[in-house]
GUTILO-459858 format. One record per residue (C-alpha): x negated, y, z. Coordinates in steps of 0.2 Angstrom, whole numbers, plus 5000, padded with zeros to 4 digits. Each point is the difference from the previous one (the first is absolute). Layout:
# GUTILO-459858
XYZ/...
END
This chain:
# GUTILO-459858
527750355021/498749944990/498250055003/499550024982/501650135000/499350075015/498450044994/500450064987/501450135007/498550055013/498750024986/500950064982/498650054990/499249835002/500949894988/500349855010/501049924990/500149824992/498449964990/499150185004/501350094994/500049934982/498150044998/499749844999/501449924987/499050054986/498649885002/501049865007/500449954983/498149964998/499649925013/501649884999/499749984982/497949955007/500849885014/501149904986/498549994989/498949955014/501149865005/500449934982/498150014996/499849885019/501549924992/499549954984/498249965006/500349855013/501349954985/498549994987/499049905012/501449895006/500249964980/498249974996/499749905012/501549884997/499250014981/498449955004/500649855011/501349964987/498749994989/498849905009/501349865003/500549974982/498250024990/498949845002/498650035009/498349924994/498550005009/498450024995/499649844999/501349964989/499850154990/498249945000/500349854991/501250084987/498750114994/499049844998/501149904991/500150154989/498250004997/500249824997/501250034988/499050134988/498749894999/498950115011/499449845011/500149834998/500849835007/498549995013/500050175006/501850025001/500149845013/498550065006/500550165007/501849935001/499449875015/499150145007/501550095002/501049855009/
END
């Protein structure tokens, strides 16, 4: 015999049954519902990050990078280019930069 069975013969006006007695079933819905959303929110965060970061490193492989010192001597060539300094300056500040 089973002991659940037992008890419950011995004790009637308990409710021992399967999930309180039903008392229960009405919120289970929620709190299953809660435990879905929970996981598909863990889910669908490590699979955002897992993305963004293949982004990122995606985009860093492919874009040229330029340091600064040859950004530096873009924006001098640009300069020297307007007009805004002349032939002497430009090598100059151009052999400074070697």
């Amino acid at each position: 015999m089973n002991t659940g069975y037992a008890l419950m013969i011995a004790a009637p006006g308990d409710g021992w049954g399967h999930m309180g007695n039903g008392a229960w079933s009405g919120w289970m819905w929620l709190w299953g519902a809660a435990m879905m959303l929970l996981w598909a929110a863990v889910i669908g965060g490590a699979a955002w990050l897992i993305v963004r970061a293949a982004a990122t490193r995606r985009a860093e492989a492919s874009g040229p990078r330029v340091t600064g010192l040859e950004h530096a001597r873009g924006i001098l060539a640009e300069r020297y280019a307007r007009g805004e300094i002349d032939t002497v300056e430009y090598d100059e500040r151009l052999a400074k930069l070697r």
